[in-house]
MARKOLVEX-297904 format. One record per residue (C-alpha): residue in three letters; x, y, z; residue number from 0. Coordinates in steps of 0.001 Angstrom, whole numbers, always signed. Example, Ala and Ser with C-alpha at 12.3 -4.5 7.8 and 13.67 -1.06 7.14 Angstrom:
# residues 2
tilo code ALA c1 +12300 c2 -4500 c3 +7800 pos 0
tilo code SER c1 +13670 c2 -1060 c3 +7140 pos 1
***
This chain:
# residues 225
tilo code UNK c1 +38267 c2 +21404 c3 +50487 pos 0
tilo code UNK c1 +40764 c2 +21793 c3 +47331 pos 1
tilo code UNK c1 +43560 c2 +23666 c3 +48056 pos 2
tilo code UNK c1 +46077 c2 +25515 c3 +45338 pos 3
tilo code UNK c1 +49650 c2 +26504 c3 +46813 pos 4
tilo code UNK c1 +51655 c2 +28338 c3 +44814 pos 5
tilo code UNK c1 +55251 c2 +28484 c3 +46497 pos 6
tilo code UNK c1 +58891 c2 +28775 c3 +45093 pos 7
tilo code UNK c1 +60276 c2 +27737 c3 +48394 pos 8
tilo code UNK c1 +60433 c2 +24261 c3 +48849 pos 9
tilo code UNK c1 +60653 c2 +23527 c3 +52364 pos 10
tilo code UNK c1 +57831 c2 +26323 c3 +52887 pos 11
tilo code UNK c1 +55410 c2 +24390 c3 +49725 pos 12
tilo code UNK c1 +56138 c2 +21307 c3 +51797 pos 13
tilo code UNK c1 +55394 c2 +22459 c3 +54898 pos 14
tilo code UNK c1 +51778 c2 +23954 c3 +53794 pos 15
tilo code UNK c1 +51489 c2 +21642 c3 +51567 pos 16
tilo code UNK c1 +51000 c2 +19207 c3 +54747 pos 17
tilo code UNK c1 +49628 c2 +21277 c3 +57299 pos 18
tilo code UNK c1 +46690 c2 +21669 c3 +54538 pos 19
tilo code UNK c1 +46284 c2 +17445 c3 +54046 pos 20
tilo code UNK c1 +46545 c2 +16947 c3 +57776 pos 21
tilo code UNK c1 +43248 c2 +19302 c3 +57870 pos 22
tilo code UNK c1 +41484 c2 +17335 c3 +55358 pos 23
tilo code UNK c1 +42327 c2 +19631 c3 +52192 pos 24
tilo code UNK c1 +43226 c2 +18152 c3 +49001 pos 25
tilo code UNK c1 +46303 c2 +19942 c3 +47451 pos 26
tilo code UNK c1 +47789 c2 +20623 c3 +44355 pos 27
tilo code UNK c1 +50955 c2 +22440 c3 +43949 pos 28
tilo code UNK c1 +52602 c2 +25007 c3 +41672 pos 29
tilo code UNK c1 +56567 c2 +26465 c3 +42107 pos 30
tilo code UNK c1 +55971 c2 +29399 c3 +39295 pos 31
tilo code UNK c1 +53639 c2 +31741 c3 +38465 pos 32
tilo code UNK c1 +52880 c2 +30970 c3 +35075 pos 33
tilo code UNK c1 +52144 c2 +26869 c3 +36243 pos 34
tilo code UNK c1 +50073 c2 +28661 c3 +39271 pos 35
tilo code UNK c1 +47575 c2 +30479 c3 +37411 pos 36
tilo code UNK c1 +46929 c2 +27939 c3 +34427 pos 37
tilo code UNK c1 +45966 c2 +25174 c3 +37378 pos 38
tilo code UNK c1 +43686 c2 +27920 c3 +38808 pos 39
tilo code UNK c1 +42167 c2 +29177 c3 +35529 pos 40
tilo code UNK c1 +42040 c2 +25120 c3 +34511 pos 41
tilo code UNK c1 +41022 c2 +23066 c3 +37412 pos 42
tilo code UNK c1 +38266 c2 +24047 c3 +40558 pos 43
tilo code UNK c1 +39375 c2 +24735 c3 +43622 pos 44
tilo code UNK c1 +37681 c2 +26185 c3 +46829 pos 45
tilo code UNK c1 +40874 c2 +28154 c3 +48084 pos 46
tilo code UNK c1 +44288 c2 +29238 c3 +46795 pos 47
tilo code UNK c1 +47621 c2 +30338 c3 +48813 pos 48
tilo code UNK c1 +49760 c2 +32266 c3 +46577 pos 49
tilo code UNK c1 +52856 c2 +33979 c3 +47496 pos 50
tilo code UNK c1 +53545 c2 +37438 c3 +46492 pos 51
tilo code UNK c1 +57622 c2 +36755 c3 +44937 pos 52
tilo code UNK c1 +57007 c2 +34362 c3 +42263 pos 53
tilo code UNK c1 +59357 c2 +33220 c3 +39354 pos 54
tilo code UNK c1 +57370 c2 +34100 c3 +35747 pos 55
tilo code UNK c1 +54689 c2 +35650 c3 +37263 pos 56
tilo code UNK c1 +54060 c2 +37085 c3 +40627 pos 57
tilo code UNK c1 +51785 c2 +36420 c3 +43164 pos 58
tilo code UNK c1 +50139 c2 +40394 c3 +42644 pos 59
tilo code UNK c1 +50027 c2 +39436 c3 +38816 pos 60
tilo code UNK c1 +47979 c2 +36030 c3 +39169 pos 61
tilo code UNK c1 +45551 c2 +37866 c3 +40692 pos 62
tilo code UNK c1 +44891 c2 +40506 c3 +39079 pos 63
tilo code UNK c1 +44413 c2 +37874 c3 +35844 pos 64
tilo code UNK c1 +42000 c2 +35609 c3 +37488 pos 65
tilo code UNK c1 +40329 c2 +38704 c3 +38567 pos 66
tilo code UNK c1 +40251 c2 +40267 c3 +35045 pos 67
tilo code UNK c1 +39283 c2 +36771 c3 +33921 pos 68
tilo code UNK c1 +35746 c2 +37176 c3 +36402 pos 69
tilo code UNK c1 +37186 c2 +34307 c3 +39014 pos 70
tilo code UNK c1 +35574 c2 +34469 c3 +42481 pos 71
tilo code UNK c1 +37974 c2 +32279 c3 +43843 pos 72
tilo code UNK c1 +39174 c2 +33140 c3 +47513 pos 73
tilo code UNK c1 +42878 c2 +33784 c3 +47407 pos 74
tilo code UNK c1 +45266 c2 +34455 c3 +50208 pos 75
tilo code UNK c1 +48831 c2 +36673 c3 +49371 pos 76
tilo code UNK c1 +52066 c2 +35286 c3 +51338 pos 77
tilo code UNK c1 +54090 c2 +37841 c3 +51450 pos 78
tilo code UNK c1 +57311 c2 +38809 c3 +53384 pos 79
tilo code UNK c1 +56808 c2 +42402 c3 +53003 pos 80
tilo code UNK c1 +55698 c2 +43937 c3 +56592 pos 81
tilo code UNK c1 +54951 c2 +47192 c3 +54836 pos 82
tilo code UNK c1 +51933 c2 +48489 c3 +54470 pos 83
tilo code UNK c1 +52035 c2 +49758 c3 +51123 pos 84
tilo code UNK c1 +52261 c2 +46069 c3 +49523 pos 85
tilo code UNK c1 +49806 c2 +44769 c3 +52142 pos 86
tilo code UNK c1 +47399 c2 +47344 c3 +50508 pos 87
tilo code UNK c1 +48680 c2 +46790 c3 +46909 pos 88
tilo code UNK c1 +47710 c2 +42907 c3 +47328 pos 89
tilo code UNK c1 +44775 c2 +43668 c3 +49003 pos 90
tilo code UNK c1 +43729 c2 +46102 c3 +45910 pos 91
tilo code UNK c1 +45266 c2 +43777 c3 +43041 pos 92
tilo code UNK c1 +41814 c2 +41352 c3 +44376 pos 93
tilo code UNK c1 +44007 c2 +39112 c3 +47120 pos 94
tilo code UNK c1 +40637 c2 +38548 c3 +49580 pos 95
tilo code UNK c1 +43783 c2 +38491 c3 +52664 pos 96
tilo code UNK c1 +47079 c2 +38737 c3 +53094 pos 97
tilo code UNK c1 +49545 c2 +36839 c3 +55898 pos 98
tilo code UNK c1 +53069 c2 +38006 c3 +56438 pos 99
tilo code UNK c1 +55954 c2 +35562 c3 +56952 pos 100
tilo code UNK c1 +56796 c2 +34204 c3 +59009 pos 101
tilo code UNK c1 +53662 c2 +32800 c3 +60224 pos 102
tilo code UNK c1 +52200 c2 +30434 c3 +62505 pos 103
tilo code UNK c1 +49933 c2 +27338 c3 +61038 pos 104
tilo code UNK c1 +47161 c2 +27677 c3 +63234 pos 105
tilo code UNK c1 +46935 c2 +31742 c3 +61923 pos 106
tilo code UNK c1 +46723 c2 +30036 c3 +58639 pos 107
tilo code UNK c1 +44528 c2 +27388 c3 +58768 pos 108
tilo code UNK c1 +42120 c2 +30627 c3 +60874 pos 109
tilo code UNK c1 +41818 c2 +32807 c3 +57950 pos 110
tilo code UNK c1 +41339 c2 +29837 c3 +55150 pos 111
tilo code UNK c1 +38901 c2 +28741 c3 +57091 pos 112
tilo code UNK c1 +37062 c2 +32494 c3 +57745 pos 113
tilo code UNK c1 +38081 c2 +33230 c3 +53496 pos 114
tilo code UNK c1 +35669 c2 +29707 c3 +52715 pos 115
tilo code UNK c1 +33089 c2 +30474 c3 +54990 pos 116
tilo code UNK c1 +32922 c2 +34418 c3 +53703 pos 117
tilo code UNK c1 +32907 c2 +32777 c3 +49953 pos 118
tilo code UNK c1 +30215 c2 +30343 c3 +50989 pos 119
tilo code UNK c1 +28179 c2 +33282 c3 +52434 pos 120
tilo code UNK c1 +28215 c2 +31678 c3 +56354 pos 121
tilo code UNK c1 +29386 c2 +33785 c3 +59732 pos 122
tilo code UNK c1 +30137 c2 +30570 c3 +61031 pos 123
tilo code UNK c1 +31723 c2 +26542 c3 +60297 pos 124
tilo code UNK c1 +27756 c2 +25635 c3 +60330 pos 125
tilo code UNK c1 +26192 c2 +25408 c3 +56625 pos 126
tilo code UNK c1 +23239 c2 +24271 c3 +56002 pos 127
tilo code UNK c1 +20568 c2 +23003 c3 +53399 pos 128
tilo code UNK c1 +17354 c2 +22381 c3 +54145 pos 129
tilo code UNK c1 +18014 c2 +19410 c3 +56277 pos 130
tilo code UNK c1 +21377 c2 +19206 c3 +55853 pos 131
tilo code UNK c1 +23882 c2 +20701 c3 +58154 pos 132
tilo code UNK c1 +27768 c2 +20017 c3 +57468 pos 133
tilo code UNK c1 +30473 c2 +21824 c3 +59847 pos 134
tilo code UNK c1 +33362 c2 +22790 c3 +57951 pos 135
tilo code UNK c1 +35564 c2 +22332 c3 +60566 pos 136
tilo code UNK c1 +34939 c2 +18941 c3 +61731 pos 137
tilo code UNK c1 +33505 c2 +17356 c3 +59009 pos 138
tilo code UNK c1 +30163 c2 +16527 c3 +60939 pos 139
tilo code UNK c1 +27010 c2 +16104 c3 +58928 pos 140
tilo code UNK c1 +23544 c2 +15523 c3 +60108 pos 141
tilo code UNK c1 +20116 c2 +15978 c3 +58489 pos 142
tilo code UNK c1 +17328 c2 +16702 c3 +60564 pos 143
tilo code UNK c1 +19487 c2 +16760 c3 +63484 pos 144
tilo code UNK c1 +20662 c2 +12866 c3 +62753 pos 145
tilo code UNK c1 +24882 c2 +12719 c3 +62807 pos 146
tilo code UNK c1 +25435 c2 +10550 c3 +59262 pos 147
tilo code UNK c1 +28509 c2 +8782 c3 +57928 pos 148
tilo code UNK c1 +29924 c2 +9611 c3 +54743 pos 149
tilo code UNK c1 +33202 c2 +8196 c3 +52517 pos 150
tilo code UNK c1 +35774 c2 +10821 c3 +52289 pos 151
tilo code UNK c1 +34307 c2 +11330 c3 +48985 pos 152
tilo code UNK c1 +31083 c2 +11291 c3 +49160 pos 153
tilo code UNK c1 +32018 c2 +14290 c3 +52002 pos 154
tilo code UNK c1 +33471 c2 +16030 c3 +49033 pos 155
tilo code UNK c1 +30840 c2 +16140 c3 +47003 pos 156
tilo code UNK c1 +28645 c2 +17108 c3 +49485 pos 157
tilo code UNK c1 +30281 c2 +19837 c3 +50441 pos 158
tilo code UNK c1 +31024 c2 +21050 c3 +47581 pos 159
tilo code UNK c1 +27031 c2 +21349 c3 +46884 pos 160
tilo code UNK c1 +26775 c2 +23011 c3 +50435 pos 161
tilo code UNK c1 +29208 c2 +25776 c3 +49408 pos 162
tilo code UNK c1 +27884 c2 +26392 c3 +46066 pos 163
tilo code UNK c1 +23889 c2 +26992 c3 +47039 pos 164
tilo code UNK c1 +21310 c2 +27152 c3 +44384 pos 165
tilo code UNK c1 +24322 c2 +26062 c3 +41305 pos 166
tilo code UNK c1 +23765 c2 +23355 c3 +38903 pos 167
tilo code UNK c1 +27174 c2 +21556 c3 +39040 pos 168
tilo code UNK c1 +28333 c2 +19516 c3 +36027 pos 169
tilo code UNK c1 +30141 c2 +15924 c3 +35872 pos 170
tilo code UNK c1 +33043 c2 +17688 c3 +35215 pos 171
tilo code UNK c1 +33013 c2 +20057 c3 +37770 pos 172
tilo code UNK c1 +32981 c2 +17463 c3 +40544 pos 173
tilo code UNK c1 +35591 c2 +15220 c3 +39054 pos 174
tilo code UNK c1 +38041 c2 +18417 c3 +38828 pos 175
tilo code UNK c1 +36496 c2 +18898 c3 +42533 pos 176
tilo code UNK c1 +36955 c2 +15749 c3 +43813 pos 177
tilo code UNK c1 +40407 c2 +14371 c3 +41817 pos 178
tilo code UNK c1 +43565 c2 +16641 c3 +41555 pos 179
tilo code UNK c1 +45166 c2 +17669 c3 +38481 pos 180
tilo code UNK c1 +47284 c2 +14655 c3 +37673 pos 181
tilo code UNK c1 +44568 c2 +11792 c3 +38233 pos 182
tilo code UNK c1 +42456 c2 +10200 c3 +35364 pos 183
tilo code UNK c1 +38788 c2 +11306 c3 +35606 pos 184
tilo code UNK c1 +35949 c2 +8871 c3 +35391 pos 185
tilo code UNK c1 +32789 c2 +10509 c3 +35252 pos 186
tilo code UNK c1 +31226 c2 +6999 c3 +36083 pos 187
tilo code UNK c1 +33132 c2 +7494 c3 +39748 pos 188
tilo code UNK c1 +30400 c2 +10666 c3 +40078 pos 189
tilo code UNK c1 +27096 c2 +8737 c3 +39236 pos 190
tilo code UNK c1 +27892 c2 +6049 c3 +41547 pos 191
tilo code UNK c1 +29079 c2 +9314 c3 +44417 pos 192
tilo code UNK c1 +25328 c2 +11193 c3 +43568 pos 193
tilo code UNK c1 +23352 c2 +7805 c3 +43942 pos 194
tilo code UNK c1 +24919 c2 +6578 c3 +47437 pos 195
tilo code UNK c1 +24610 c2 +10369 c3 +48977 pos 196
tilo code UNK c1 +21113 c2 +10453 c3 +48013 pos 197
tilo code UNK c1 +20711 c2 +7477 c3 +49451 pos 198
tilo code UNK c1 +22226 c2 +8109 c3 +52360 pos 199
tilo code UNK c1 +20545 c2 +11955 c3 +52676 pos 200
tilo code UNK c1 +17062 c2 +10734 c3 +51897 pos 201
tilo code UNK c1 +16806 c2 +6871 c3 +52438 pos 202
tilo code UNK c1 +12621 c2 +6927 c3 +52009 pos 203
tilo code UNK c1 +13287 c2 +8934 c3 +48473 pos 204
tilo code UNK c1 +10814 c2 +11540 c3 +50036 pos 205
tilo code UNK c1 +13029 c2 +14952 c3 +49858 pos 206
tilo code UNK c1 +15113 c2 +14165 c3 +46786 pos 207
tilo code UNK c1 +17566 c2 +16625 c3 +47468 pos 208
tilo code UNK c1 +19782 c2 +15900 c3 +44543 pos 209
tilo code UNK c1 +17866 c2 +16959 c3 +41403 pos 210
tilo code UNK c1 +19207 c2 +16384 c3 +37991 pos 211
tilo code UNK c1 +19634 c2 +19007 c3 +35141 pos 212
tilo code UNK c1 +20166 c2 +16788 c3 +32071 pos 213
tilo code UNK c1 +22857 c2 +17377 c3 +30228 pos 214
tilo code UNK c1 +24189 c2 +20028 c3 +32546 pos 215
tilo code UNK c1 +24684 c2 +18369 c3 +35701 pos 216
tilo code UNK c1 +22838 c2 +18255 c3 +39465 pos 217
tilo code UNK c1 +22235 c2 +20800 c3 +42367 pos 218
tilo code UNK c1 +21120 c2 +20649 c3 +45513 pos 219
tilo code UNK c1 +17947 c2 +21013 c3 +46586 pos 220
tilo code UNK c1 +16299 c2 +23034 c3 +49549 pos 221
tilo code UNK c1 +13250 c2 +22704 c3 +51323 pos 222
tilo code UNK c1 +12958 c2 +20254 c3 +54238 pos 223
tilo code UNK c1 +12674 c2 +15823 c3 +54431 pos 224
***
């Protein structure tokens, strides 16, 4: 998963900033509003934390922008407010949650975790493709019922296809997926990613579950092996 935390404290950005890479995410950071919402309006990501008292911008006002600008992405409001007057202004600005401070990392890593699979359109860690099953959780995949090993990018990818059913997903896409906001993209990096998973998914070539659009990128097939 891609993570964006947008934090002015710096102990606190550290903190999450780690208790998100220790559970697999990849994270980019932002300390101000203004540098928060151009690296969410610029750059894919599955999940953003945002706190609600931001320099530039706040936390209610990035919202309500990505929002007016038509993006789904799931966003969770930090706030230290208890009351709930602001819980129900985040709420209403288009936060999808809201967690009040101080909090414990387990309660956090819980409601990412039910925010992704809401997004995603699953009840539970368990979504599947076809054959393919991946558990969001612990990073299991099988197809057909057989557990398979996959790169830590290859995983990416995958799961980014898993969470985005029936979308064709361009080049681009996955290397803003798969690389965060400061790393040199090469799109070459992809083609090699798409040609081992399918591979991997469908070593007799009979399900092809990776079809390509040209010129506007791949999606993932349904249907069974």
């Amino acid at each position: 998963m891609k993570a964006l935390i947008i934090e002015d404290d710096a102990v606190l950005l550290h903190q999450l900033a780690n208790q998100l890479s220790e559970q697999d995410y990849q994270v980019d950071t932002a300390t101000n509003g203004e540098d928060g919402l151009y690296q969410a309006k610029e750059f894919y990501y599955d999940i953003a934390v945002v706190d609600i008292g931001l320099p530039k911008l706040s936390g209610i006002e990035i919202v309500e922008a990505l929002r007016n600008a038509n993006s789904k992405l799931p966003i969770l409001i930090l706030t230290a407010r208890s009351s709930w007057k602001d819980k129900v202004s985040a709420l209403r600005s288009g936060a999808d949650d809201y967690l009040v401070k101080p909090f414990q990392p387990e309660e956090l890593l819980a409601r990412l975790e039910a925010l992704l699979r809401r997004a995603g359109g699953y009840a539970s860690s368990l979504v599947t493709q076809g054959p393919i099953s991946l558990d969001l959780h612990s990073g299991d995949v099988q197809v057909n019922g057989t557990p398979l090993k996959l790169t830590a990018l290859e995983l990416k990818v995958l799961q980014h296809f898993l969470l985005n059913p029936d979308k064709v997903i361009s080049k681009i896409a996955l290397a803003d997926y798969i690389y965060d906001a400061q790393t040199e993209r090469d799109s070459n990096v992809i083609e090699v990613i798409i040609a081992r998973l399918r591979q991997k998914l469908d070593p007799d070539n009979h399900y092809k579950p990776i079809e390509t659009l040209r010129g506007r990128g791949y999606k993932l097939r349904g249907g069974s092996a």
